[in-house]
DSSP file (Angstrom, degrees, kcal/mol; ACC not computed):
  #  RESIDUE AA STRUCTURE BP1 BP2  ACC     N-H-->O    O-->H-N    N-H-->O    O-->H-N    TCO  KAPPA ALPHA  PHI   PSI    X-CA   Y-CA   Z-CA
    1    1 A X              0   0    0      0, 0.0    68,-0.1     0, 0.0    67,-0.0   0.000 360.0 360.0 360.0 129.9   89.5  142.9   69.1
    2    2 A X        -     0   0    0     66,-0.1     2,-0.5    67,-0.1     3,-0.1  -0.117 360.0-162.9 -55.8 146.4   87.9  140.9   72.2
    3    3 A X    >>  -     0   0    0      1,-0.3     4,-1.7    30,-0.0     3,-1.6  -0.984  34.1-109.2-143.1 158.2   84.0  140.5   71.8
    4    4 A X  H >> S+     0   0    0     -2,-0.5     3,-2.5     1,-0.3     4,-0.7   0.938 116.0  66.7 -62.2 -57.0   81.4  139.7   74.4
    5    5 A X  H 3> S+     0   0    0      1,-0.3     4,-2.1     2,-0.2    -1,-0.3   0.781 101.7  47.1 -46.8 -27.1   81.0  136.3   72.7
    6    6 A X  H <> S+     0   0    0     -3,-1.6     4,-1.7     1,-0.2    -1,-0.3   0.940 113.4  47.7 -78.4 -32.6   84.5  135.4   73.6
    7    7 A X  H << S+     0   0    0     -3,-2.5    -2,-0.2    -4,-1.7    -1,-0.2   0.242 112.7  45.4 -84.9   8.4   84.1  136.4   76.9
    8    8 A X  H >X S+     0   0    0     -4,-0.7     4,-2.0    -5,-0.3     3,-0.7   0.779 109.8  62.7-103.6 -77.3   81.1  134.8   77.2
    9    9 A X  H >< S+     0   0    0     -4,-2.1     3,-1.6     1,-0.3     4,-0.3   0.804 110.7  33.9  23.3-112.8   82.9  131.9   75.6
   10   10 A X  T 3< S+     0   0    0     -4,-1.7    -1,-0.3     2,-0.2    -3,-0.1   0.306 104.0  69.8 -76.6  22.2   85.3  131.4   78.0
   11   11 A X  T X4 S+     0   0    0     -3,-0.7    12,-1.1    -5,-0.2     3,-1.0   0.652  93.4  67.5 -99.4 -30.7   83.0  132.4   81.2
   12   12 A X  T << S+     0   0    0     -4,-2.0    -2,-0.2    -3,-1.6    -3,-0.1   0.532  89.0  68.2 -70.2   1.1   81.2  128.9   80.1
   13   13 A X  T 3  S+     0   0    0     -4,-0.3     2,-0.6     2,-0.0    -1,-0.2   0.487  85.7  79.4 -67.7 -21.4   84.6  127.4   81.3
   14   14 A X    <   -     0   0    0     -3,-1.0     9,-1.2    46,-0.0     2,-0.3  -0.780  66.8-162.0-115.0 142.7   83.9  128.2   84.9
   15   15 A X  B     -A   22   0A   0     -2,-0.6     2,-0.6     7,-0.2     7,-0.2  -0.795  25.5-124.3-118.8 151.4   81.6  126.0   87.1
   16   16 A X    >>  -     0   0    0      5,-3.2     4,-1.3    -2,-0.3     3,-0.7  -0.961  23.0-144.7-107.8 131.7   80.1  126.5   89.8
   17   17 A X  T 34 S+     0   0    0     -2,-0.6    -1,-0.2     1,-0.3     3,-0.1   0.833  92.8  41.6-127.4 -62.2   81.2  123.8   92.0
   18   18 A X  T 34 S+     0   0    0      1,-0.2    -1,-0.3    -3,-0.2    -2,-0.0   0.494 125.5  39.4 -83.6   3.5   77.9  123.0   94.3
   19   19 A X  T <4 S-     0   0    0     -3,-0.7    -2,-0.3     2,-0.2    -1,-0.2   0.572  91.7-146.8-111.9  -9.7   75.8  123.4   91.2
   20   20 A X     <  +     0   0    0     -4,-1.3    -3,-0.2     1,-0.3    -2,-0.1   0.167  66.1 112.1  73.6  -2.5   78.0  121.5   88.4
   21   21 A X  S    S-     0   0    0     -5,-0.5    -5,-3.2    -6,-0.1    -1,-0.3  -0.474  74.1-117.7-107.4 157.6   76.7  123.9   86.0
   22   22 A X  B  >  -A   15   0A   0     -7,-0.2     4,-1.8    -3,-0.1    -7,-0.2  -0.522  33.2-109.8 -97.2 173.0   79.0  126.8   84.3
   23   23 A X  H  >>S+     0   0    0     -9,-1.2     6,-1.7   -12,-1.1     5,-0.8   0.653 112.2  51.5 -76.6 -11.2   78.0  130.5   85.0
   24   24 A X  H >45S+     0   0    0    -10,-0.3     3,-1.5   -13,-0.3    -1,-0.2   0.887 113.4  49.4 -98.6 -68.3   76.7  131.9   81.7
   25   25 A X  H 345S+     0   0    0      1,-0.2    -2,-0.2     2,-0.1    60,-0.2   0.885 111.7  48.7 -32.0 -41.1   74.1  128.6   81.5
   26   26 A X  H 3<5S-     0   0    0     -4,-1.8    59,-0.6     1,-0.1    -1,-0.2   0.715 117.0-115.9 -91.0  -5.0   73.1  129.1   84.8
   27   27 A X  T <<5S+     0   0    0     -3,-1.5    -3,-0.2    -4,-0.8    -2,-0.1   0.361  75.5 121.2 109.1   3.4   72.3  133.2   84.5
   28   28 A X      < +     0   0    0     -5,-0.8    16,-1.6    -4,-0.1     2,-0.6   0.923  59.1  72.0 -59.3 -37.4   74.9  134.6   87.0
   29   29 A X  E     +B   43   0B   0     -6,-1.7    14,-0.2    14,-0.2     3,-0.1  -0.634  60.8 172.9 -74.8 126.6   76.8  136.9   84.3
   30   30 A X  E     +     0   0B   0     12,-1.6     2,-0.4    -2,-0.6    13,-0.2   0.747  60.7   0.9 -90.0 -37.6   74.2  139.3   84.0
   31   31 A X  E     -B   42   0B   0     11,-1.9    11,-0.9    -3,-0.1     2,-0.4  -0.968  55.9-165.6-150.3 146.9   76.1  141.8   81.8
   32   32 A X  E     -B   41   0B   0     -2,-0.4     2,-0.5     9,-0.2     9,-0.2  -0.901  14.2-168.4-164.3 125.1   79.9  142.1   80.0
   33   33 A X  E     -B   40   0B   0      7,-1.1     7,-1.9    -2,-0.4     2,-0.3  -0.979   9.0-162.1-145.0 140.7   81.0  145.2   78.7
   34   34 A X  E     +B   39   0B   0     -2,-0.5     2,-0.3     5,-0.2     5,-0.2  -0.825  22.9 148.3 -99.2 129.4   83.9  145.9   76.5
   35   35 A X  E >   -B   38   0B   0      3,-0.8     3,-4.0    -2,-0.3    -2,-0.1  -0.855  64.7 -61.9-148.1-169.2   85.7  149.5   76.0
   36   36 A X  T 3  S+     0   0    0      1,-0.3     3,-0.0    -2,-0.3    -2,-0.0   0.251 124.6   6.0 -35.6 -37.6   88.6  151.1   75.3
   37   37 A X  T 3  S+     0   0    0     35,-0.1    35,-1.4    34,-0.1    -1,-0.3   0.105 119.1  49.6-136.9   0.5   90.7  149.9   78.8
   38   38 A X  E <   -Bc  35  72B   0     -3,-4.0    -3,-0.8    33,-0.3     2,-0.7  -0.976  50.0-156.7-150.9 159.5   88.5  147.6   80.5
   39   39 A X  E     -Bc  34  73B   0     33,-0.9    35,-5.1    -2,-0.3     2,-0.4  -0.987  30.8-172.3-131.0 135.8   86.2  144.5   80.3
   40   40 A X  E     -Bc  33  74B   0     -7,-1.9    -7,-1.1    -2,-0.7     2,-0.4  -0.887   5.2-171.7-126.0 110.3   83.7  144.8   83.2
   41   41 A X  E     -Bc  32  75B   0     33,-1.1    35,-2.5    -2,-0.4     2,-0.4  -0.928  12.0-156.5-114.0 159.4   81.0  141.8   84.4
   42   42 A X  E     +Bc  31  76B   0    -11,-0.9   -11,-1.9    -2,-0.4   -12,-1.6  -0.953  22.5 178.8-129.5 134.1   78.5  142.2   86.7
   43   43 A X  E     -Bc  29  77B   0     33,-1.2    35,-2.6    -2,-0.4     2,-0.2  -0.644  18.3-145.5-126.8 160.9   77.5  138.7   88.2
   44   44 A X        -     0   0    0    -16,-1.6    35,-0.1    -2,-0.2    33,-0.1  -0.953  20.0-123.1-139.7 131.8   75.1  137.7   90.7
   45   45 A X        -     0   0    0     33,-0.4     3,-0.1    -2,-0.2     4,-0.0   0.239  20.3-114.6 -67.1-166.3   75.6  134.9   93.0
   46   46 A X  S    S-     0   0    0      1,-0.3    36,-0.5    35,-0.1     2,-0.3   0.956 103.6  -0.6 -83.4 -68.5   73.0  131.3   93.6
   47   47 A X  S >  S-     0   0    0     34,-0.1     3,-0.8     1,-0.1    -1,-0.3  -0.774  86.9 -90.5-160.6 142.8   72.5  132.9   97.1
   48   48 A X  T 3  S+     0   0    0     -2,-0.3     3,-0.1     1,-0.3     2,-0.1  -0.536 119.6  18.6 -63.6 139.3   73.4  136.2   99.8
   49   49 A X  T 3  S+     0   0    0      1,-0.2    -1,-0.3     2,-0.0     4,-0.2  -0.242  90.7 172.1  86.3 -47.6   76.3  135.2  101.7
   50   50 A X    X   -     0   0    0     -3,-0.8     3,-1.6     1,-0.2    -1,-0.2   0.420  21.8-150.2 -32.8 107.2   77.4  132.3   99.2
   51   51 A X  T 3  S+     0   0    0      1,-0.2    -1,-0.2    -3,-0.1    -2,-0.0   0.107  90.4  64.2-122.1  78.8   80.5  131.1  100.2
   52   52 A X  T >> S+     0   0    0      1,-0.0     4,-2.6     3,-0.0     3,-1.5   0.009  81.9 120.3-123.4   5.3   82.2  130.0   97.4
   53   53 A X  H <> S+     0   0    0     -3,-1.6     4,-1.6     1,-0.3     5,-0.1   0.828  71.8  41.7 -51.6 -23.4   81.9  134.1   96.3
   54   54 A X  H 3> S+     0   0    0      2,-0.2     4,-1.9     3,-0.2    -1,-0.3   0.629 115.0  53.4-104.8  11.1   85.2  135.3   96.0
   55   55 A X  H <> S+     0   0    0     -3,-1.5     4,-2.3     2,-0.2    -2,-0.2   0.919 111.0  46.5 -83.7 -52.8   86.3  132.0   94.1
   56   56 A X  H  X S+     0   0    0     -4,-2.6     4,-2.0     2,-0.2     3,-0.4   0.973 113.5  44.2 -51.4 -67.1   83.9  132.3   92.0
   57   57 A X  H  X S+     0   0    0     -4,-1.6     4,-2.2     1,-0.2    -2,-0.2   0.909 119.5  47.9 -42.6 -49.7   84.5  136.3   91.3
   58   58 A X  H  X S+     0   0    0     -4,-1.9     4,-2.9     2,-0.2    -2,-0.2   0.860 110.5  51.6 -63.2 -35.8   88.7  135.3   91.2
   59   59 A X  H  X S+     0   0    0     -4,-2.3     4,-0.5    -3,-0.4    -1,-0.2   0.937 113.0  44.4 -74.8 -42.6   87.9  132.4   88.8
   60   60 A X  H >X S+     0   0    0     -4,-2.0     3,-2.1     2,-0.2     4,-0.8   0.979 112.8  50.6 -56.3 -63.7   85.8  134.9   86.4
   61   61 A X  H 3X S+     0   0    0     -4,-2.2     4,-6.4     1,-0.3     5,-0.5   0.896 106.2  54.8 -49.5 -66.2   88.4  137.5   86.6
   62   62 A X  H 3< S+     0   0    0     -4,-2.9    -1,-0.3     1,-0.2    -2,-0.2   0.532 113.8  41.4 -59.5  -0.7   91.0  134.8   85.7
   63   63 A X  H << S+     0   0    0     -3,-2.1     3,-0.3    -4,-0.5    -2,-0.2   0.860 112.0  53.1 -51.3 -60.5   88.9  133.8   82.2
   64   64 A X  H >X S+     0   0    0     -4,-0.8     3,-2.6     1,-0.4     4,-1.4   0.881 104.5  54.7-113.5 -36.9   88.2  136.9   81.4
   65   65 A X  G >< S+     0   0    0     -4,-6.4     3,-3.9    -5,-0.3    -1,-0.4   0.968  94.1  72.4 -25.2 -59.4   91.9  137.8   81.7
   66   66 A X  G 34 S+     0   0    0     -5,-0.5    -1,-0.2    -3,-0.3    -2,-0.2   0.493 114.2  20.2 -60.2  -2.3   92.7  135.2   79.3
   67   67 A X  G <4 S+     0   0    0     -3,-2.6    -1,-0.3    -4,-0.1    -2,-0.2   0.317  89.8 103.7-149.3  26.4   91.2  137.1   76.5
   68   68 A X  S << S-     0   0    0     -3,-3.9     3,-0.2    -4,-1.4    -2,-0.1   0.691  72.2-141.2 -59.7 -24.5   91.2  140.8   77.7
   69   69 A X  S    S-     0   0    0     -4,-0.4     2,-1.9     1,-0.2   -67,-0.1   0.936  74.5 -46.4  42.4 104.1   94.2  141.7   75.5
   70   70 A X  S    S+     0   0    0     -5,-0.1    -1,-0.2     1,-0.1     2,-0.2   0.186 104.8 132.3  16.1  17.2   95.5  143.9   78.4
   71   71 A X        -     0   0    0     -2,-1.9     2,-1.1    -3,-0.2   -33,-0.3  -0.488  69.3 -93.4 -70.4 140.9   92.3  145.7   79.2
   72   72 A X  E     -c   38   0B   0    -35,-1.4   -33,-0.9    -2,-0.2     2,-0.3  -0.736  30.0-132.3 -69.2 105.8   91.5  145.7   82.7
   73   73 A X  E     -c   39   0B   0     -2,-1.1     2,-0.8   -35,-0.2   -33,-0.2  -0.291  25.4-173.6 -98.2  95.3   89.4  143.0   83.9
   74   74 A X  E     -c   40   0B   0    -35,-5.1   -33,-1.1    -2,-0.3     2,-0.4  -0.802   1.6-173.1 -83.2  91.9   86.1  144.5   86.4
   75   75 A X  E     -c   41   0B   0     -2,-0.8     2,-0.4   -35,-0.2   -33,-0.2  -0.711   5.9-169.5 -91.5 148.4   84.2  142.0   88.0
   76   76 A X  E     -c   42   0B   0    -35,-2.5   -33,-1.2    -2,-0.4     2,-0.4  -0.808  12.6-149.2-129.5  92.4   81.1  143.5   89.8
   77   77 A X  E     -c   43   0B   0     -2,-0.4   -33,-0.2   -35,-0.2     2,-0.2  -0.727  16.2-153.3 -55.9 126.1   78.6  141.5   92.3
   78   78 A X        -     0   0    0    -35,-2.6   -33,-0.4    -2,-0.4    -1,-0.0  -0.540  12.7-138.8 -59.7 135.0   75.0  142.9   92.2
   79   79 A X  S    S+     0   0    0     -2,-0.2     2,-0.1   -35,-0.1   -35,-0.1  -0.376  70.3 114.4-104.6  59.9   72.8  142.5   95.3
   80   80 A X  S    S-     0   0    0      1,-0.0     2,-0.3   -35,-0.0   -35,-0.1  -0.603  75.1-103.9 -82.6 170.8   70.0  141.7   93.2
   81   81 A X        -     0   0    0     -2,-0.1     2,-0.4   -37,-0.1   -34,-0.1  -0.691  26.6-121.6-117.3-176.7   68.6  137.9   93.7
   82   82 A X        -     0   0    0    -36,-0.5     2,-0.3    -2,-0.3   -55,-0.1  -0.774  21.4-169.0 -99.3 149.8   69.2  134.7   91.1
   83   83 A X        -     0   0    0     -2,-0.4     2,-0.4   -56,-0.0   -37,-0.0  -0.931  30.7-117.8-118.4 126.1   66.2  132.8   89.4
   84   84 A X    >   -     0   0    0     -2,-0.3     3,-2.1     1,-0.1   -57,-0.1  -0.699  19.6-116.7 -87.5 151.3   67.2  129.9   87.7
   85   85 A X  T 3  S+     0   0    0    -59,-0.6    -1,-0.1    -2,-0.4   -59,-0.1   0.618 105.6  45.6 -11.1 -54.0   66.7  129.5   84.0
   86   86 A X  T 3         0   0    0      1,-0.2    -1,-0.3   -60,-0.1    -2,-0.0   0.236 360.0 360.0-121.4  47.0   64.6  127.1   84.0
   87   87 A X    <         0   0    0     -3,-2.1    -1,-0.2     0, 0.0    -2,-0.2   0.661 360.0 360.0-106.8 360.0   62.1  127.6   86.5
């Protein structure tokens, strides 16, 4: 059975291009939740308007595939805004 740590896991695989930094380091996945049929994150971008957004959303989706075991894979942007980590 898939566990947020795997999916978490492999969500540090994906970088965000104009920051070098992967998404889970920098705070974007806000949330991943697993049941029966689906894996859902809700992300938030660097910035409204960001347009590297749906690359970024297609590139999570395609991780999160990669260990869904045939659950359907929900990525969800939130219009909330990002603070980085380490300010």
């Amino acid at each position: 059975m898939v566990t947020q740590e795997e999916v978490l896991s492999g969500l540090k695989e994906v970088i965000d291009p104009e920051i070098g930094a992967n998404l889970v380091d920098l705070g974007l996945i806000r949330e991943v939740r697993i049941e029966d049929d689906r894996i859902q994150v809700r992300m938030v971008l660097t910035m409204p308007g960001c347009p590297l957004a749906g690359y970024l959303v297609s590139q999570v989706e395609n991780k999160v595939r990669t260990v869904a075991e045939g659950r359907t894979v929900d990525v969800q942007l939130l219009d909330e805004p990002w603070t980085p980590p380490w300010t």
